[in-house]
TILO-936645 format. One record per residue: residue in one letter; x, y, z of N, C-alpha, C, O in turn. Coordinates in pm, 1 decimal. Each point is the difference from the previous one (the first is absolute). Layout:
  rest        nx        ny        nz       cax       cay       caz        cx        cy        cz        ox        oy        oz
     A         X         Y         Z         X         Y         Z         X         Y         Z         X         Y         Z
...
This chain:
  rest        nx        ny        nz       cax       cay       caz        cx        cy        cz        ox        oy        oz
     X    1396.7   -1457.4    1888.0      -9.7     130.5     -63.9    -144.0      49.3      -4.8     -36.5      69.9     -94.5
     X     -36.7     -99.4     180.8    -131.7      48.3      20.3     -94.8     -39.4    -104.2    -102.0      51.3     -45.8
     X     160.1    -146.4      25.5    -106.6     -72.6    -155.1      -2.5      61.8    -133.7     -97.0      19.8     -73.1
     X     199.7       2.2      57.9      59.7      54.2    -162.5      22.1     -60.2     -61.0      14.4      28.6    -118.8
     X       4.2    -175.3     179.8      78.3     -73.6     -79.5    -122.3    -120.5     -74.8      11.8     -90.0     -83.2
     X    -126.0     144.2     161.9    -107.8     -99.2     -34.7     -40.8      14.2    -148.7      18.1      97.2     -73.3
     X     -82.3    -226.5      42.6     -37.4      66.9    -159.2    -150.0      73.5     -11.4     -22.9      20.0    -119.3
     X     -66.5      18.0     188.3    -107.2     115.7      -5.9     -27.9      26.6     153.2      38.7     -68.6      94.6
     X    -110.5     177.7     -91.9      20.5      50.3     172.6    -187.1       0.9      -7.1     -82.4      -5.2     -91.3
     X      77.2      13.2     220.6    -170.0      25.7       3.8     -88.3     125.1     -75.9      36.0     113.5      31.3
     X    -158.8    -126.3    -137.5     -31.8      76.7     -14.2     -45.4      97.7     130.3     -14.8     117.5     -33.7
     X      -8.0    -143.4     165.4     -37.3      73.7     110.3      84.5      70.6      11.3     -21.1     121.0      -8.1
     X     155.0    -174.1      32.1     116.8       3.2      88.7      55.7     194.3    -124.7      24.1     114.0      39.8
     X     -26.9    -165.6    -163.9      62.2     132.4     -80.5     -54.2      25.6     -17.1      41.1      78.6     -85.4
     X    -237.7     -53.9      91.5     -88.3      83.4     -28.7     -11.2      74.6     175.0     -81.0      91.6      14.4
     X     136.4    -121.7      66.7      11.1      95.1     108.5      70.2      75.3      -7.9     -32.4     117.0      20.2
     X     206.2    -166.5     -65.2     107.9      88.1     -17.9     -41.8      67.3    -107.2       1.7     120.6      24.4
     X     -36.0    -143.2    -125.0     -20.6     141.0     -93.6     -79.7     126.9      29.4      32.0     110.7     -43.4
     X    -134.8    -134.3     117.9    -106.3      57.8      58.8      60.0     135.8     132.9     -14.5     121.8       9.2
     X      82.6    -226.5      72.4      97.4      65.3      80.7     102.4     134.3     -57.3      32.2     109.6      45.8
     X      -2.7    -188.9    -174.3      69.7     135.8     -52.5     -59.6      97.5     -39.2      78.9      85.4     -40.5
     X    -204.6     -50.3      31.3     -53.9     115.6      17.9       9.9      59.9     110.0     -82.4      91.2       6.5
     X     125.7     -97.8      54.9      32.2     112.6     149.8     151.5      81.1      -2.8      23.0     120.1      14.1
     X      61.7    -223.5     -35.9     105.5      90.6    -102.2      12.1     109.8    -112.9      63.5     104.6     -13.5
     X    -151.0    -174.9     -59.0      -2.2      75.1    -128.3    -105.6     181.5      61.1      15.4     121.3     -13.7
     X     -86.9    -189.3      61.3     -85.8     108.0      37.5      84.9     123.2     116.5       1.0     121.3      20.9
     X      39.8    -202.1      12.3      81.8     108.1     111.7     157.3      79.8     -44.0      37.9     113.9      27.3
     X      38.2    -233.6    -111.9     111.2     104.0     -35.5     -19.3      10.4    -164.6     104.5      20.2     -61.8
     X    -203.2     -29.4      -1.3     -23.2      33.4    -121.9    -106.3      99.6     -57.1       3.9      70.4    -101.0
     X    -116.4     -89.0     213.2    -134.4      57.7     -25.4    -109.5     -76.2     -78.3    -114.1      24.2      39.1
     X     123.5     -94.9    -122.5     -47.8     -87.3     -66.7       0.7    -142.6      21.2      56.7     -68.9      84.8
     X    -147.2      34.7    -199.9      -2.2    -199.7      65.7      88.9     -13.0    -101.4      67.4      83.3     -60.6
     X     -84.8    -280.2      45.4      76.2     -68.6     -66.9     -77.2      34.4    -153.5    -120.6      24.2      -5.3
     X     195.4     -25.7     -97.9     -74.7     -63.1    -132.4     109.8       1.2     -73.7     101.3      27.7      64.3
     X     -85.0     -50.2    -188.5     121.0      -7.1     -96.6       0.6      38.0    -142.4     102.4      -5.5     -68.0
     X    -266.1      60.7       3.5       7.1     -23.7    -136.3     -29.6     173.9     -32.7     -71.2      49.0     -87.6
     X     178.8      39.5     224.3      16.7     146.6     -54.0      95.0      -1.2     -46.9      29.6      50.0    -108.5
     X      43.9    -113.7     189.4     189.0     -45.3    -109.8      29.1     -17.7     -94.3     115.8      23.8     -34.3
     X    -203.7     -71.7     -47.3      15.5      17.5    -146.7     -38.4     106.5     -55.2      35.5       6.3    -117.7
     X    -110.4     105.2     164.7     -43.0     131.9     -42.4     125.8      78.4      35.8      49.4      88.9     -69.2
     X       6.5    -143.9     213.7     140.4      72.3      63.2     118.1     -29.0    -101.3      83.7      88.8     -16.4
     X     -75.1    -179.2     -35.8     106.7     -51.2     -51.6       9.1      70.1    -136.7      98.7      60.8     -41.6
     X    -270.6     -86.2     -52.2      -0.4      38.6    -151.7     -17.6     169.1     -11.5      20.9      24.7    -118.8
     X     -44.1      75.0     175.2      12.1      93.0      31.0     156.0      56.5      48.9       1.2     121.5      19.8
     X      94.5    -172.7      -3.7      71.0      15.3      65.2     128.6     -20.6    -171.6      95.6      70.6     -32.0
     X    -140.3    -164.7     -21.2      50.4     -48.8    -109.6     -26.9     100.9     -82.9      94.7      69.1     -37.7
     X    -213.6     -42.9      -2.7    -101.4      94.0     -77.5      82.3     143.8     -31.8       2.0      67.5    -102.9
     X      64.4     -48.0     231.6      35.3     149.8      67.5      78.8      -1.5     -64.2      -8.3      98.5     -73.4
     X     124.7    -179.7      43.0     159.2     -11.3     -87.7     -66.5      58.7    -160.5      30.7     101.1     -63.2
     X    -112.4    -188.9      37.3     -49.2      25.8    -172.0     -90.9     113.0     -22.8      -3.7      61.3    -106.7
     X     -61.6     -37.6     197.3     -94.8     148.0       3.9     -25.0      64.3     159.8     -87.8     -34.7      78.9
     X     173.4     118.7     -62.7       3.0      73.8     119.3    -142.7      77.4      33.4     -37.9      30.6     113.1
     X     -26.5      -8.0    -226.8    -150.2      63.9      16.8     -95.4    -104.3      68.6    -111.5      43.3      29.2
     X     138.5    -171.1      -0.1     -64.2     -28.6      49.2     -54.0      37.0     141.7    -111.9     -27.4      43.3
     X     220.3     100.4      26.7     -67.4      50.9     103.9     -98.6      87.2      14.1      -2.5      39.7     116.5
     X    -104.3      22.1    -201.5     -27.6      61.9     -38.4    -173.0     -90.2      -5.1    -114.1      45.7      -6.0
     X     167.8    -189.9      12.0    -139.9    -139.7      -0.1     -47.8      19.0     138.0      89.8     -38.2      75.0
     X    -182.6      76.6     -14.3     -15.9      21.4     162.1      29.4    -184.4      68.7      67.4     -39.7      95.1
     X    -154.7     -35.1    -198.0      57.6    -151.6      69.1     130.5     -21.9      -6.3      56.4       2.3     109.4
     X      17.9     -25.5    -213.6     172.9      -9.9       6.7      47.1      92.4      54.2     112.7     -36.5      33.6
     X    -136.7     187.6      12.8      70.0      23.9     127.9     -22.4     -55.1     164.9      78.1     -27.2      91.1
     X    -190.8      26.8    -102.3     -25.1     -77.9     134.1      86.8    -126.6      55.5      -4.2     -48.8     113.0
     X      91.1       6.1    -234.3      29.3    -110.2      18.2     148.0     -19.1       7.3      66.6     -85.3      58.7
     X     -24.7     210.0    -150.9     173.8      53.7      14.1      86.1     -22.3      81.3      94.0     -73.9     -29.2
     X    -106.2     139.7     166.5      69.3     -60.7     109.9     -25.0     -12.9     147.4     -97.1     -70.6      27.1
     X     145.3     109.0      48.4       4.5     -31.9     128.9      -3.4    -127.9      68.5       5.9    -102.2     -68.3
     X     -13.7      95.8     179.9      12.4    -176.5      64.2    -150.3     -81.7       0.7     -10.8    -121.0      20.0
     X     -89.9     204.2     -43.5    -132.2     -24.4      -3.9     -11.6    -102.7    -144.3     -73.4     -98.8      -5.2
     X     126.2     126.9     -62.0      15.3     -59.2    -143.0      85.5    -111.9     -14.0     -24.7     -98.2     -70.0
     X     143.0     118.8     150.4     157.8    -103.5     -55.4     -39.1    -108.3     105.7      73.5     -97.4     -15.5
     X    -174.9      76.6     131.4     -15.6     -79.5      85.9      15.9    -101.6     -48.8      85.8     -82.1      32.1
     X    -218.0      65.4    -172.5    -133.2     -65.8     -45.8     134.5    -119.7     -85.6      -0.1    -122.2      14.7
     X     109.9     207.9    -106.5     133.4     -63.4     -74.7      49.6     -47.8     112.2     -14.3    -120.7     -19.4
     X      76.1     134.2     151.8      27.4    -105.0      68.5     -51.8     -63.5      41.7      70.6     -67.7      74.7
     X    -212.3      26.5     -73.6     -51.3     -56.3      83.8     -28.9    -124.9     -96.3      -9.2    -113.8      45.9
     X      -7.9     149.7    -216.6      -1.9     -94.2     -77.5     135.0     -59.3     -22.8      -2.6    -122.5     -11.8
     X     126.3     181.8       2.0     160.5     -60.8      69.8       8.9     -86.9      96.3      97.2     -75.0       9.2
     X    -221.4      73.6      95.3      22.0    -103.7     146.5     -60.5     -72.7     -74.9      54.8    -106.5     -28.3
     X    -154.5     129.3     -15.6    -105.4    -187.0     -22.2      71.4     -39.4    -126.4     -41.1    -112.3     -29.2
     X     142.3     159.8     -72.1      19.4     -98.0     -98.4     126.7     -31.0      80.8      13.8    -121.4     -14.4
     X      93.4     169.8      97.5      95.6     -41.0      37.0     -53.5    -133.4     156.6      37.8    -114.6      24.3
     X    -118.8     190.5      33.0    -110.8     -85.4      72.3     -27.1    -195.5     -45.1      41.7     -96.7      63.8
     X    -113.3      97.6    -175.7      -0.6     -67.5     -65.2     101.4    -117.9      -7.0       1.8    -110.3      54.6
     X      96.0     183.9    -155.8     109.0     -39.3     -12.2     114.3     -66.3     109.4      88.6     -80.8     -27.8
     X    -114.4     131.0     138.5      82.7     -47.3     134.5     -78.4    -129.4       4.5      46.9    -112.5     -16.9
     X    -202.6     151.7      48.1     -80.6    -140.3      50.9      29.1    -107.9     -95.9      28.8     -97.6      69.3
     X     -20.0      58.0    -225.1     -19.0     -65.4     -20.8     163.9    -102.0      -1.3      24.2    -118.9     -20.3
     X      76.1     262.0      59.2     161.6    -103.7      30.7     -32.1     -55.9     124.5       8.2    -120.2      25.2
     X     -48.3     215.8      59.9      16.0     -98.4     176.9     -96.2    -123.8     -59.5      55.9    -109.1     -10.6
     X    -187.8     117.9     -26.5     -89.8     -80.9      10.5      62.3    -152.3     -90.9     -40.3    -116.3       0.1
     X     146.4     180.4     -66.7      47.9    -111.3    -112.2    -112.4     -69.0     -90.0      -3.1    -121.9     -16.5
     X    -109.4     229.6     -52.7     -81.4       0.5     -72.3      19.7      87.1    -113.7    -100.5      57.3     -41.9
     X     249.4     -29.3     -36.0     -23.0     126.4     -97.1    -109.6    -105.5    -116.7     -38.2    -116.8      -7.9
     X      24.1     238.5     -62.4    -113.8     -14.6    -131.5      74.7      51.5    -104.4     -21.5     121.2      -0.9
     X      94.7    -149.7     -83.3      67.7      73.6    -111.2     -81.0     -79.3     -81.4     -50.4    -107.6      32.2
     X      39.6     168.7    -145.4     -22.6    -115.7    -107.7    -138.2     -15.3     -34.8     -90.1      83.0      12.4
     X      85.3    -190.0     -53.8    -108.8    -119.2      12.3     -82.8     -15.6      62.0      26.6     -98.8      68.3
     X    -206.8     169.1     -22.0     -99.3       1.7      77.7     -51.3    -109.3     -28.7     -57.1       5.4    -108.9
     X      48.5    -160.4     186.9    -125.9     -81.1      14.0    -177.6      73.4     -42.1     -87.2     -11.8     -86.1
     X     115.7      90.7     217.0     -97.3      90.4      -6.2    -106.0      85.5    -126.7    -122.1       4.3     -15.1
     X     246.0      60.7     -65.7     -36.5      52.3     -73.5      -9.7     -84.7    -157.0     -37.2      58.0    -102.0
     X      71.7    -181.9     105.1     -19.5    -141.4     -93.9    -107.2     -19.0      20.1     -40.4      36.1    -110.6
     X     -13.9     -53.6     142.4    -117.7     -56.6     131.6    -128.2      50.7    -101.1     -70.9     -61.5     -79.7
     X      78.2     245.0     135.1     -87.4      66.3      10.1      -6.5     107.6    -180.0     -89.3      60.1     -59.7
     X     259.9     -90.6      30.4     -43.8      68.8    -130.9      21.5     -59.5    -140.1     -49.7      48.7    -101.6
     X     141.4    -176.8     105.0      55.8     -99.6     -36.8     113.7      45.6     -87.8       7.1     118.3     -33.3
     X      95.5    -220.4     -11.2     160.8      51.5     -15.8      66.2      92.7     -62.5      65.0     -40.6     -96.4
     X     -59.1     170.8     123.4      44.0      87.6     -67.4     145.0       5.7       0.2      58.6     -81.7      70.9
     X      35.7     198.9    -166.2     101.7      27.3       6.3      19.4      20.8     119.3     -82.9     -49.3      76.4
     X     210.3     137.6      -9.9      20.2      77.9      89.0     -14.9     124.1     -78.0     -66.3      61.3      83.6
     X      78.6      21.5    -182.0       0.1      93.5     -86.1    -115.5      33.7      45.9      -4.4      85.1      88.8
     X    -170.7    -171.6    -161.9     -72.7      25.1       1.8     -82.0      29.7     211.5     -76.8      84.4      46.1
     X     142.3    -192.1      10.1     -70.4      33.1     129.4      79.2     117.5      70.3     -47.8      25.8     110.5
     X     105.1      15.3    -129.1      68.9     149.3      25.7     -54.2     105.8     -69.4      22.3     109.9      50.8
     X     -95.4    -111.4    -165.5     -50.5     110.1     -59.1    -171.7      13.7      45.3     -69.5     101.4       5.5
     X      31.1    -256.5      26.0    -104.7      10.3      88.9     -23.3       6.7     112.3    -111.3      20.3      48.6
     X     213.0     -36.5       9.3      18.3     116.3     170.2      16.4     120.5     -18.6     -49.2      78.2      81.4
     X     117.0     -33.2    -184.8      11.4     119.3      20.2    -105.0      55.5     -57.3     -33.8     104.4      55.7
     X     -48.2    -144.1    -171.7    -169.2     113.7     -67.2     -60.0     -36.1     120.9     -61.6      96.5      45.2
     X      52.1    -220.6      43.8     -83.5       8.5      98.7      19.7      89.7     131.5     -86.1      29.3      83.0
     X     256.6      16.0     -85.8     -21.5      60.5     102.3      11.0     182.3     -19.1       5.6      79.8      93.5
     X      -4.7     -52.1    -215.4     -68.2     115.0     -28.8    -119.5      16.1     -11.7     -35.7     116.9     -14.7
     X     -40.1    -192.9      15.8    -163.7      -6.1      21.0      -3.4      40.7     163.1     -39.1     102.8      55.2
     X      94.9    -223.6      -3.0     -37.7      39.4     110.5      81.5     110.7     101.3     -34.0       9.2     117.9
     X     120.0      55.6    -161.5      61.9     158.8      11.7    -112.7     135.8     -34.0     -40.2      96.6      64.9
     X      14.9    -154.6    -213.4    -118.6      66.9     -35.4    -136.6      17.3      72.1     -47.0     103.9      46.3
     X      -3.0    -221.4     -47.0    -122.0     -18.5     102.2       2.9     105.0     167.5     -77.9      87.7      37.6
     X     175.9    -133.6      15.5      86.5      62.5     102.7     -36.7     134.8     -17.6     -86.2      58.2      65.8
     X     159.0      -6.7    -163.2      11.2     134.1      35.2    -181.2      87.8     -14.3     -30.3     105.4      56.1
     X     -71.8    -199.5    -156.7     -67.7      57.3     -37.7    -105.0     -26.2     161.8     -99.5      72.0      -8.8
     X      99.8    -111.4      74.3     -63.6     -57.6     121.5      67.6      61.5      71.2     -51.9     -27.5     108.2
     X     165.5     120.0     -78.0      80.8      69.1      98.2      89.6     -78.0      88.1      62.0      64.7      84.4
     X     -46.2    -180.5     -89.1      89.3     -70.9      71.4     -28.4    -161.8     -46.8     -86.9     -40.6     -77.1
     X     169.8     -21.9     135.9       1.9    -161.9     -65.1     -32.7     -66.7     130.9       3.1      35.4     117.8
     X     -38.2    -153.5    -187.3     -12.8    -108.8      94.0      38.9       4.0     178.8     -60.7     -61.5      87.7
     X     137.9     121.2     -76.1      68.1      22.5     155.1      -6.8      70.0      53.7     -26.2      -3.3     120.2
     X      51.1     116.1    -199.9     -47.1     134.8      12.7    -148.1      50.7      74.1     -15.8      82.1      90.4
     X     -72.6    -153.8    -155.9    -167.3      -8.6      30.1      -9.9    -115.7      67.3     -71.9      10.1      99.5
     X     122.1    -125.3    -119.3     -77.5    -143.1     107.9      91.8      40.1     158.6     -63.8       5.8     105.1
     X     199.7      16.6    -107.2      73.6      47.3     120.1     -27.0      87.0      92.1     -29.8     -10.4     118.9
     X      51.7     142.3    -225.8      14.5     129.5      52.2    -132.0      56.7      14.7     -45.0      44.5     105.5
     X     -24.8     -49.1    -235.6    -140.5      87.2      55.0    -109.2     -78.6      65.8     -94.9      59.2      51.4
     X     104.8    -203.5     -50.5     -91.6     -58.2      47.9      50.2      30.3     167.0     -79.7      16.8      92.4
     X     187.0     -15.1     -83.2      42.2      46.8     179.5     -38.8     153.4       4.8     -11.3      60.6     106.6
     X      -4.4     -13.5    -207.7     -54.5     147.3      30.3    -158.7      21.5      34.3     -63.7      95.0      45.4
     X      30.6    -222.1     -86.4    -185.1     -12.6     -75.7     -45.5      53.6     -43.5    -116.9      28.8      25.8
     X     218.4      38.8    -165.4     -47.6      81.2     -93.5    -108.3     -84.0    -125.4      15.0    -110.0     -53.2
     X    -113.2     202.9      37.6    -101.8    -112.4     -75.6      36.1     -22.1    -105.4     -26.5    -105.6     -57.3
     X     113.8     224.5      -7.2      40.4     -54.3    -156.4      70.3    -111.6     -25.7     -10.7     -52.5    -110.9
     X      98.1      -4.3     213.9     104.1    -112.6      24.2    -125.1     -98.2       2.7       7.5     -81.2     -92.2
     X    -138.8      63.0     184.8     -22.3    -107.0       7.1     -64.9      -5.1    -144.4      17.3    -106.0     -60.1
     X     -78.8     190.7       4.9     -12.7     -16.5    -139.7      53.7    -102.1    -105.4     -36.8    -102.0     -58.3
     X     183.7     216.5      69.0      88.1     -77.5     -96.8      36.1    -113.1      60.2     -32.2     -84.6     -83.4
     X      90.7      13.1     198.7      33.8    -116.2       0.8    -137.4     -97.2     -25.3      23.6    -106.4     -57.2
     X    -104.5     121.8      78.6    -165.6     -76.3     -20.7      -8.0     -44.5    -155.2     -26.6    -113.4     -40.0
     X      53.6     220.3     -34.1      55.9      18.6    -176.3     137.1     -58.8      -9.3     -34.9     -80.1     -86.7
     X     120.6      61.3      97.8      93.9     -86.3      15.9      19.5    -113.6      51.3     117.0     -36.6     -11.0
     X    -183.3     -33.2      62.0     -73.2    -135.5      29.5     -55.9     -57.9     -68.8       5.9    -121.1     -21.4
     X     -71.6     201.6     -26.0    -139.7     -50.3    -111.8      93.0      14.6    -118.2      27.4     -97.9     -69.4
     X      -2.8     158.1      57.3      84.5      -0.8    -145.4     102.1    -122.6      41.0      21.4     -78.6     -92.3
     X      13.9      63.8     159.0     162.6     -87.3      42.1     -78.9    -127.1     -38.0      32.3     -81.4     -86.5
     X    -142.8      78.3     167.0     -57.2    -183.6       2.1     -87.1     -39.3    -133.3     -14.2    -116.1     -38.6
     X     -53.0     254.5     -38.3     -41.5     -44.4    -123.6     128.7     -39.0    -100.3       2.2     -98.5     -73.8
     X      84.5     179.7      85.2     123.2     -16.1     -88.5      52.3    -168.1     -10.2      14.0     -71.1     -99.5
     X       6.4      43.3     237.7      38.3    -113.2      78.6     -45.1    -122.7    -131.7      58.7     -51.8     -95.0
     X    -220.3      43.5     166.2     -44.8     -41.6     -75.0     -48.7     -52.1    -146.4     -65.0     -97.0     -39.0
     X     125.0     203.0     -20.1     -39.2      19.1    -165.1     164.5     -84.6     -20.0       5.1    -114.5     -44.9
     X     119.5     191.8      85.6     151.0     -69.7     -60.6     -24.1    -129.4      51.1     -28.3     -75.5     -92.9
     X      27.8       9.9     220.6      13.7    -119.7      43.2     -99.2     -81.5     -19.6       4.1    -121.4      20.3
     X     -99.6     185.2     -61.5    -100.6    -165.6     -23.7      35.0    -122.1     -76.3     -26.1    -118.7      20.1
     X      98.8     185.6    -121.9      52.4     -90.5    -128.2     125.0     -64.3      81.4      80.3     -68.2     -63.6
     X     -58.7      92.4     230.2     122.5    -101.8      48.4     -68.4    -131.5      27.5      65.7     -96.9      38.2
């Protein structure tokens, strides 16, 4: 099955294929890859049911509709369903119980490490949006553009990633 079934694939091997998919995206979409407008697509979209004036926000309309917008929601649909395939073929699921995250944060509820994925990953939604794109968005897409603000921010996202690194895991 073309190595699906393996349990991790080459970082080369899917940092080409992702890369590659910018020629798609660019040609029948107009745009690159990134993912963290979808949540502006999505909460705007929500927003609209409880206050219809929001269109009226020049950012939450921008974000209302068309295929330019709903890409970004499927494309985050492939990588969690994505995901999810690899880790049945690979016969590696993860439910539960992180070694990993024992390790590195030591034994929490499940209650509590679910509420700290999730403040953490509104930070980093947040962060995202305030930088104009996330992690993929800028290290993927604009660094294949060689837009300077991308190399910016991913340079700042490194540095932040490996000081962070550092400060939680030392105490492993």
């Amino acid at each position: 099955m073309l190595g699906l079934t393996k349990r991790a694939w080459s970082p080369y091997t899917a940092g080409i294929i992702v890369g590659l998919l910018q020629i798609p995206a660019f040609l029948l979409i107009g745009t690159a890859l990134g993912t963290s407008s979808s949540y502006v697509t999505i909460s705007a979209n929500l927003a609209q049911f409880v206050d219809p004036s929001i269109v009226e926000i020049k950012y939450a309309a921008n974000h209302l509709g068309g295929a330019k917008n709903w890409w970004q929601v499927a494309l985050i649909a492939g990588i969690v369903l994505g995901a999810f395939l690899s880790s049945r073929l690979s016969g590696t699921p993860r439910w539960g119980h992180s070694p990993f995250w024992a390790r590195a944060m030591g034994a929490h509820t499940p209650a509590r490490r679910y509420a700290m994925a999730t403040l953490g990953g509104f930070i980093m939604v947040f962060g995202a949006r305030i930088a104009d794109g996330c992690t993929s968005g800028h290290g993927v897409s604009g660094i294949a553009q060689l837009a300077i603000g991308s190399f910016i921010a991913v340079t700042a996202m490194f540095a932040a990633g490996i000081i962070t690194a550092n400060l939680i895991y030392k105490r492993v």
